[in-house]
C-alpha positions as CSV (number, residue, x, y, z in Angstrom):
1,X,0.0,0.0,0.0
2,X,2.8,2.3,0.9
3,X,4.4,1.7,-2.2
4,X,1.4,2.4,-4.7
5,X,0.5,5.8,-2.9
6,X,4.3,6.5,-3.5
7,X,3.7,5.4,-7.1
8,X,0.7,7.8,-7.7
9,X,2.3,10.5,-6.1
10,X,5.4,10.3,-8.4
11,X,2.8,9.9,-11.0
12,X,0.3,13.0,-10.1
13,X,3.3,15.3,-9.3
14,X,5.6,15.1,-12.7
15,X,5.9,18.4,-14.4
16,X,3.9,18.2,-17.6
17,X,0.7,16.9,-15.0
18,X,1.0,20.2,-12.2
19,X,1.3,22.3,-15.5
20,X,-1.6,20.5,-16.8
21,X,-3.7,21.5,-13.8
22,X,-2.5,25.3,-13.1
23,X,-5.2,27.6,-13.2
24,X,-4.8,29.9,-16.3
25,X,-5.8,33.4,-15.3
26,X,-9.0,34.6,-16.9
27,X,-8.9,35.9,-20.3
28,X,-10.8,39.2,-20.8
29,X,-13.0,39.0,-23.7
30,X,-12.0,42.4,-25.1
31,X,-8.2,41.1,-25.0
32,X,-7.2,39.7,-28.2
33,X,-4.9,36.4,-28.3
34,X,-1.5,37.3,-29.0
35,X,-0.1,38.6,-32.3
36,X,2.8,37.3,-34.1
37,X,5.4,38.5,-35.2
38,X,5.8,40.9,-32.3
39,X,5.6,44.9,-32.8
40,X,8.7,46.3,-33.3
41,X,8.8,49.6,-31.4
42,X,10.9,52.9,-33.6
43,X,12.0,55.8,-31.2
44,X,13.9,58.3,-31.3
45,X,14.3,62.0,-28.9
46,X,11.5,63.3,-31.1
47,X,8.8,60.5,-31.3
48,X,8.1,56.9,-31.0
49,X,5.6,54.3,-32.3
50,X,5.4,51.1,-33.0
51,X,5.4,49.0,-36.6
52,X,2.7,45.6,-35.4
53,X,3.4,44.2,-39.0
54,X,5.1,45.4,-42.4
55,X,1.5,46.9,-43.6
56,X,0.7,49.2,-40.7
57,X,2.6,52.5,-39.2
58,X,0.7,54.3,-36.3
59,X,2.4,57.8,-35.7
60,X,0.7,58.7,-32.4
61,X,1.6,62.7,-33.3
62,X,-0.2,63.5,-30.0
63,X,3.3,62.4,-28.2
64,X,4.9,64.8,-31.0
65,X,2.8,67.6,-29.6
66,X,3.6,66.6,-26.0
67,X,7.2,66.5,-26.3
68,X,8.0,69.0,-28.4
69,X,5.5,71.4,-25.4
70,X,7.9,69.8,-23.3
71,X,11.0,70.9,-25.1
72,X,10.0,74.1,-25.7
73,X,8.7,74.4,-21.9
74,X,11.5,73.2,-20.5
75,X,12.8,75.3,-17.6
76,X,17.3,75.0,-18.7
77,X,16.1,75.6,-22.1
78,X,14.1,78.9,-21.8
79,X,17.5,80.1,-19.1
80,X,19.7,79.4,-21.9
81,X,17.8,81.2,-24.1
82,X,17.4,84.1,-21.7
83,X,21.3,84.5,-21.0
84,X,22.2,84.0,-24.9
85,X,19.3,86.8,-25.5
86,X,21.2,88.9,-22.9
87,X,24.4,88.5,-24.9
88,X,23.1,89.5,-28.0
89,X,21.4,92.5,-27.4
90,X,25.3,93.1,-25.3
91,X,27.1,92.9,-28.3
92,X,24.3,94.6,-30.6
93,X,24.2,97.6,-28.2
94,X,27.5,98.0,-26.8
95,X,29.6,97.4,-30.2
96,X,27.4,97.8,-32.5
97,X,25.3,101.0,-31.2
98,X,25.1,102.9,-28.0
99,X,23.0,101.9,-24.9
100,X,22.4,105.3,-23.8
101,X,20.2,104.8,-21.2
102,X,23.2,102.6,-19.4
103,X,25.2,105.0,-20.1
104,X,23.4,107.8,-17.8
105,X,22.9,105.2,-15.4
106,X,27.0,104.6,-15.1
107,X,27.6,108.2,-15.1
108,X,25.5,109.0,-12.2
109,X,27.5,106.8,-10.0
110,X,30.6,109.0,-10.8
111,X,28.6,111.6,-10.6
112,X,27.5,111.1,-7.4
113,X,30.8,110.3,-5.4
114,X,32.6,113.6,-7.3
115,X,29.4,115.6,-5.4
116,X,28.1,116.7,-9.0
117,X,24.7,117.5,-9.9
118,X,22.7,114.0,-11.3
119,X,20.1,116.4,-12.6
120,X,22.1,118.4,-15.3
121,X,22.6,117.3,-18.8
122,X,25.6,116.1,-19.9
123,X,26.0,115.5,-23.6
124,X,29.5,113.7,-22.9
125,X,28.2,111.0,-20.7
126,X,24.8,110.8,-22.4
127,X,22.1,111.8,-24.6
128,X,19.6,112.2,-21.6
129,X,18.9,113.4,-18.5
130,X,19.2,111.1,-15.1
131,X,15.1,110.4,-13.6
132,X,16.0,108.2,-11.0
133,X,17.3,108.7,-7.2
134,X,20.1,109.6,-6.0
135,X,20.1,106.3,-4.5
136,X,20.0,104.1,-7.4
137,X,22.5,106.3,-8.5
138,X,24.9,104.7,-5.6
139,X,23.2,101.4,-5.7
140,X,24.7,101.2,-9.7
141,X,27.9,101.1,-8.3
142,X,28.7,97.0,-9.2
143,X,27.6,98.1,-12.6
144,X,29.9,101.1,-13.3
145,X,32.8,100.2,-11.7
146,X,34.3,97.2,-14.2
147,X,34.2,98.4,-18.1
148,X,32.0,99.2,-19.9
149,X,30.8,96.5,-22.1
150,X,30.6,94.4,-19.2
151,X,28.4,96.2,-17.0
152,X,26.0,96.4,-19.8
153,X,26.3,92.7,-20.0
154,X,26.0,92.0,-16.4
155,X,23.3,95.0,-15.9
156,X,21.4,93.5,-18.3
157,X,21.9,89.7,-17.0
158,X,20.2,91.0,-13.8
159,X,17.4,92.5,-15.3
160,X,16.9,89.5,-17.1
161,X,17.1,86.9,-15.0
162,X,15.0,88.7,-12.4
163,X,11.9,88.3,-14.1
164,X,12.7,85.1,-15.2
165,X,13.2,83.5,-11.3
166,X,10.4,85.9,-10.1
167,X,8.2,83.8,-12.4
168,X,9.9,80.8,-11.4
169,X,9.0,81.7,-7.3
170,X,5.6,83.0,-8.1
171,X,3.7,80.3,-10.0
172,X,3.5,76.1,-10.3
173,X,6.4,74.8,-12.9
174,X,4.0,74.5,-16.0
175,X,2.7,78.0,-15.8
176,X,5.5,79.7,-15.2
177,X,7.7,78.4,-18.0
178,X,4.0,79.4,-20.2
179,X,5.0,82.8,-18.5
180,X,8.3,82.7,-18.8
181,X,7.9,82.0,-22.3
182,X,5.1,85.1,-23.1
183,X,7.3,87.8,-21.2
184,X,10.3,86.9,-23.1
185,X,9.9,89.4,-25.9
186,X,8.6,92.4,-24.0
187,X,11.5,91.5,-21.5
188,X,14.0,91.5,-25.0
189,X,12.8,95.2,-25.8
190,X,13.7,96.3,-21.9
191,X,16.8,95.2,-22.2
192,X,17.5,96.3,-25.6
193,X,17.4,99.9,-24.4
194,X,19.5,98.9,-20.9
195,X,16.3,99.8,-19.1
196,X,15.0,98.3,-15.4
197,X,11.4,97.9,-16.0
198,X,12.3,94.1,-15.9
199,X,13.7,94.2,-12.7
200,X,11.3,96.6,-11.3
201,X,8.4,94.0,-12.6
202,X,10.4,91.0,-10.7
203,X,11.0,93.3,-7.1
204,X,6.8,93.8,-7.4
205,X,6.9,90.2,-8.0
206,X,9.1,89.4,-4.9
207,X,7.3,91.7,-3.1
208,X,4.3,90.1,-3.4
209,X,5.6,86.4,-2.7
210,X,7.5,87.8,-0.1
211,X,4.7,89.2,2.2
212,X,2.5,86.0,0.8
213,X,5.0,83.9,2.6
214,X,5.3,86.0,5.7
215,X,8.7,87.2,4.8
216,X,8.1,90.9,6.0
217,X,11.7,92.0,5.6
218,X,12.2,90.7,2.8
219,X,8.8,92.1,0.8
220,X,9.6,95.5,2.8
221,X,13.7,95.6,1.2
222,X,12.3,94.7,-2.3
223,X,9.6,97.4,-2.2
224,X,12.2,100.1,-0.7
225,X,15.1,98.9,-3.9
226,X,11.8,99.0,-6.1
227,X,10.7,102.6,-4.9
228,X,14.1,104.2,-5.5
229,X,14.4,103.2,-9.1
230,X,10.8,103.9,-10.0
231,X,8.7,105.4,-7.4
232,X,5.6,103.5,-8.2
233,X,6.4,100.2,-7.0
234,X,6.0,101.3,-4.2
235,X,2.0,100.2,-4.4
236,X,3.1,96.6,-3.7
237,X,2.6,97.5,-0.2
238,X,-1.0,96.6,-0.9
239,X,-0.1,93.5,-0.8
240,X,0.7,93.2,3.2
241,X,-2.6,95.2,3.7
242,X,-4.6,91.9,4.1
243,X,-2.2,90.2,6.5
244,X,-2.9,90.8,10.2
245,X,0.8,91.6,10.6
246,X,0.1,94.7,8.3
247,X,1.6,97.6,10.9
248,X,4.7,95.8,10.9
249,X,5.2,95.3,7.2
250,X,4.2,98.6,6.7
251,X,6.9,100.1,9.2
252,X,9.8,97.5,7.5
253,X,8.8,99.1,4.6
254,X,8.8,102.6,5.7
255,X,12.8,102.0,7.3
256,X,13.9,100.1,4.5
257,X,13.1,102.9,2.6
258,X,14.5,105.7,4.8
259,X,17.8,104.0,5.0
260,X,18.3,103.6,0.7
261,X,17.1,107.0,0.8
262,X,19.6,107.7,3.5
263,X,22.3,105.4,1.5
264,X,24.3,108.0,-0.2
265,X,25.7,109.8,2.9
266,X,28.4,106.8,2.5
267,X,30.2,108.9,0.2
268,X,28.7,112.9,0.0
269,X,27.5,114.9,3.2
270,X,24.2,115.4,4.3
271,X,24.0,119.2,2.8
272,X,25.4,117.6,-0.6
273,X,22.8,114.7,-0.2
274,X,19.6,117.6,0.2
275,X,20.8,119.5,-3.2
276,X,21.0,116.5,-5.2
277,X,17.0,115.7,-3.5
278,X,16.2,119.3,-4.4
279,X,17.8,119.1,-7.8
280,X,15.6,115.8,-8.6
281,X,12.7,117.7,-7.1
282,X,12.7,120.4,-10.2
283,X,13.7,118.3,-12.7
284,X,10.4,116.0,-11.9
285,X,8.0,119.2,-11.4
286,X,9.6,120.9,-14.2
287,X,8.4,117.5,-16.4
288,X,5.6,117.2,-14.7
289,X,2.8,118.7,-17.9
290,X,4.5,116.0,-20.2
291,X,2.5,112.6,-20.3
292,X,4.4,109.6,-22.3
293,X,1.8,106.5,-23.2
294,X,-0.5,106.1,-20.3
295,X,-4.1,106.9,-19.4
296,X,-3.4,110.7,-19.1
297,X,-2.0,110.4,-22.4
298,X,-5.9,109.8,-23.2
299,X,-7.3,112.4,-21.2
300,X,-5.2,115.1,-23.2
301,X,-6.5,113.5,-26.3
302,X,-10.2,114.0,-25.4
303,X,-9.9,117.2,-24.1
304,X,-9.5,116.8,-20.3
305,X,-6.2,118.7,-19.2
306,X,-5.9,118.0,-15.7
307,X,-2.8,117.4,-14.3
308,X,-1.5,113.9,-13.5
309,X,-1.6,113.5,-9.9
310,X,-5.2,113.7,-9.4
311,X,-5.9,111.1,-12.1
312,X,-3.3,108.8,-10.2
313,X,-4.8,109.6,-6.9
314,X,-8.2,108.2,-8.0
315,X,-6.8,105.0,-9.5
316,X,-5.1,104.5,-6.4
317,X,-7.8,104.8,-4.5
318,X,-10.0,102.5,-6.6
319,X,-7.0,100.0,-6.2
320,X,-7.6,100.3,-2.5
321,X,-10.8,99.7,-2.6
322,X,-11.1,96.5,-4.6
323,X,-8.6,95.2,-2.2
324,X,-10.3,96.2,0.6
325,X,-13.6,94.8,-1.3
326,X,-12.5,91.1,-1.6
327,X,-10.3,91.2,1.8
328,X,-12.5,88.2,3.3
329,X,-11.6,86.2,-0.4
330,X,-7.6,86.8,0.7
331,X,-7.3,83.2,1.2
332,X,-8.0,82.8,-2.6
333,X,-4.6,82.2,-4.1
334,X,-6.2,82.5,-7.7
335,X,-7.9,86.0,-6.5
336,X,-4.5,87.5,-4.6
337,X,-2.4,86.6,-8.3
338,X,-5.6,88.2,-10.0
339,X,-5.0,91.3,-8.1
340,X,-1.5,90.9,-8.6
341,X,-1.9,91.5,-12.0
342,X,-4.4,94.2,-11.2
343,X,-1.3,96.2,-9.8
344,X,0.9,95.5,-12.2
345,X,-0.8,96.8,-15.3
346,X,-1.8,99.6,-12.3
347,X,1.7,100.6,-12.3
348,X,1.9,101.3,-16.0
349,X,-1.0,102.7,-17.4
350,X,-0.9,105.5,-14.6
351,X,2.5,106.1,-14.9
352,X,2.4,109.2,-16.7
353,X,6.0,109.2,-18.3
354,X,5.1,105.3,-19.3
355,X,7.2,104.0,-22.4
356,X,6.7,101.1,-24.8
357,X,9.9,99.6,-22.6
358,X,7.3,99.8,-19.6
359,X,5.3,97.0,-21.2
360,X,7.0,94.4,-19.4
361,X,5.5,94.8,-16.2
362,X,2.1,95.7,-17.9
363,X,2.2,92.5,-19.4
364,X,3.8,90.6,-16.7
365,X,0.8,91.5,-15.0
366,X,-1.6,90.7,-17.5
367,X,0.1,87.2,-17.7
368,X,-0.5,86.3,-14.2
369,X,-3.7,87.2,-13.9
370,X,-4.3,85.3,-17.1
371,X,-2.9,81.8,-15.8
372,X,-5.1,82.7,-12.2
373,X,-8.2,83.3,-14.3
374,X,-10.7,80.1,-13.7
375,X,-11.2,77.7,-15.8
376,X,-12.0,76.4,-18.5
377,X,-11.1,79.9,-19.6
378,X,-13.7,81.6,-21.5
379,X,-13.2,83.1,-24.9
380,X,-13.7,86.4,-24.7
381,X,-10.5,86.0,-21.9
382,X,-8.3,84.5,-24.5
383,X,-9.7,87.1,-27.4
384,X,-8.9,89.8,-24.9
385,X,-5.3,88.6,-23.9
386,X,-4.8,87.6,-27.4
387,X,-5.2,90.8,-28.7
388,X,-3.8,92.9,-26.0
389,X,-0.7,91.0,-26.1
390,X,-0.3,91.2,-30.1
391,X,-1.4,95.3,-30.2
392,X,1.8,95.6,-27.2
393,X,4.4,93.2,-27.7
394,X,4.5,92.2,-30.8
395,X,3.2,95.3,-33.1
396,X,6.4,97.5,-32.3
397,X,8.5,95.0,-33.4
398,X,10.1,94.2,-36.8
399,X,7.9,91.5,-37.3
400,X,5.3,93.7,-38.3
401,X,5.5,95.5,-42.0
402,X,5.7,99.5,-41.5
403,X,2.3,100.0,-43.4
404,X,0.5,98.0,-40.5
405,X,2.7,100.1,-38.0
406,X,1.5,103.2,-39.6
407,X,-1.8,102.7,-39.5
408,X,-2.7,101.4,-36.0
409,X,-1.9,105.1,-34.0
410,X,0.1,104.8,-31.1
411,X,-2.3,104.6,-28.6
412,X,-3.7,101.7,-30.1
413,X,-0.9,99.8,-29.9
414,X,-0.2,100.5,-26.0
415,X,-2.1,102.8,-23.8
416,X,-5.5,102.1,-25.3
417,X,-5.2,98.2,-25.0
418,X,-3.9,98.4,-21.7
419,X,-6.3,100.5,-20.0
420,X,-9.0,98.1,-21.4
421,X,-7.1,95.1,-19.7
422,X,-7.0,97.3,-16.7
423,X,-10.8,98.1,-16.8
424,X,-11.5,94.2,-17.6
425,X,-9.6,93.2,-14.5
426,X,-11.1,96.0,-12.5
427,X,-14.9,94.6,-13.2
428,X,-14.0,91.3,-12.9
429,X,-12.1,91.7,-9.4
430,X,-14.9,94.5,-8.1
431,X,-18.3,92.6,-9.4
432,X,-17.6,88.8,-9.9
433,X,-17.2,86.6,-6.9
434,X,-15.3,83.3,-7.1
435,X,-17.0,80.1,-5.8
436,X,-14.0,78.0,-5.9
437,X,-12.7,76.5,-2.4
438,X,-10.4,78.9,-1.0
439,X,-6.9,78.0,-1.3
440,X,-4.2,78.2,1.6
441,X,-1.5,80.5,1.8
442,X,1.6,79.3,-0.7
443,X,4.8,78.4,1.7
């Protein structure tokens, strides 16, 4: 007996039998049996697909489209493009032309420490007069002291890559290599003329992520460096209205300020310091009836003469409001980048001395609020951006014939468009409420 259960258990437990009696795992009925000869697969750093027999090619080209988005979204791409962009417009302006507006910004730092008057026009240095502080004019210093063509280089790398980590800080990878990518050519025609509007745009920027963050010093510094190059950044401190610590943001801000405008008793005396204040003083009232491209530059063309300040002084106060408006909606992350943008194109279109350069932070703005806007986004929201965009960025440049030039008017291709974006976002921020979940506070 022992023997012929030892037989049938040899017997029952050979190989081919246990494979025999495995379990197959259930088929599904949509699964079809397998193929032969097996798909060979083709790929390559632009696409892939797969060739199942001689007679069939499948190019999937929606993985085309995906990886060439990727390609062109991809963060050390768009930097090396940025920093080559830089170098161009280097060697096209310093060798090739003359950046005259580095130029006054160099000379003003020598200026300065020889006690000489920043405000007076000298055709040697430059073909313009010195706007800024007597501040920046110190603060230039890393710029003018190494030669020339490298300061322009360097001046211009900052400016540059300011905006471009600013965008980085502020919003989620994918959108801000979209943004990244759409600021690139207003942030090429800043730096063509050596100007700072791209840095100014990225301290409004820090600014705001700063105080988002709870960083008070460091929103309150980046205000105070943005208020002595251009005095209107200085309505990011809106942004630390909201925040329960507002007393003491506002008081950072207030000292950061005081000591830049402080900063040049490191090299002239106090008396020196007041003439060169007093100086700036009636340069700026004495230019106070012109009116570059801005919203004033559309009350003179209608008729209404008033002076600047008092049209500035209302939008600023309509600024406050909204934010005071949609305080309890702060914890909105979409709404605070919406308003954001709000101040932005603010800072522009009532900038009465606005230039086409200026557009970058217009359109910085515009981006952001943009990318923030709900979604699916509607089309009258891409229509508007669309066009906005095209009339500012794009219709000044070379890529568009001089008959088209000469036929949209000036206005229409900058102040016009961007006080309509301005209006849009005002409506939008004042009458429509979002129903979204609130989201927290980024960092």
């Amino acid at each position: 007996m022992q023997s012929g259960r030892k037989k049938v258990a040899t017997t029952s437990g050979h190989p081919l039998r246990r494979l025999a009696r495995t379990k197959q795992p259930a088929r599904s009925p949509h699964c079809r049996p397998a193929e032969s000869p097996r798909p060979v697969v083709v790929s390559s750093f632009w696409f892939s697909y797969s060739v199942p027999t001689i007679f069939e090619v499948s190019l999937p080209f929606k993985d085309l489209k995906v990886k060439l988005t990727s390609l062109i979204l991809d963060e050390r791409l768009l930097l090396a493009i940025y920093v080559s962009a830089v170098l161009i417009v280097t060697i096209q302006r310093g060798v090739f032309g003359f950046p005259n507006d580095f130029a006054i910004f160099r000379a003003s730092f020598w200026n300065l420490i020889e006690n000489k008057d920043l405000y007076v026009l000298r055709l040697d240095q430059a073909h313009d007069y010195f706007k800024y502080s007597p501040s920046f004019a110190l603060l230039f210093a890393p710029f003018a002291i190494i030669p020339f063509g490298a300061g322009l280089f360097f001046w211009n790398l900052v400016n540059a890559l300011g905006i471009f980590f600013a965008l980085r800080w502020l919003l989620p990878r994918e959108q801000s290599a979209l943004a990244q990518v759409l600021v690139a050519l207003p942030t090429l025609r800043s730096i063509q003329s050596s100007q700072s509007n791209a840095l100014v745009a990225a301290l409004i920027i820090v600014a705001f992520v700063s105080f988002e963050r709870g960083w008070l010093w460091r929103g309150a510094v980046a205000i105070a460096l943005g208020t002595v190059t251009k005095i209107f950044p200085l309505a990011a401190l809106s942004f630390a209205l909201p925040r329960p610590d507002r007393v003491r943001a506002t008081l950072d801000t207030v000292l950061s300020t005081a000591i830049l405008i402080a900063l040049p008793l490191i090299v002239i005396s106090p008396g020196a310091l007041a003439a060169q204040y007093r100086s700036w003083g009636a340069l700026e009232r004495g230019e106070a009836g012109l009116v570059g491209s801005s919203a004033m530059e559309l009350f003179r063309d209608a008729g209404i003469t008033w002076p600047a300040w008092p049209v500035q002084l209302i939008a600023a106060a309509i600024v406050l409001a909204v934010l005071i408006l949609r305080m309890r909606d702060w914890n909105n992350r979409n709404l605070r980048l919406q308003f954001l943008g709000f101040v932005m194109v603010f800072c522009v279109v009532f900038n009465h001395r606005a230039e086409r350069q200026s557009a970058v932070i217009a359109l910085s703005g515009m981006v952001i609020w943009y990318l923030a806007s709900p979604q699916p986004r509607t089309a009258w929201r891409t229509a508007l951006f669309a066009i906005v965009y095209l009339l500012v960025a794009v219709s000044g440049t070379d890529l568009v014939p001089p008959a088209v030039k000469h036929i949209l008017a000036p206005q229409t291709r900058f102040s016009i468009p961007l006080t309509i974006v301005w209006l849009v976002m005002l409506g939008e921020l004042a009458l429509v409420r979002n129903h979204r979940p609130p989201m927290a506070e980024a960092g």
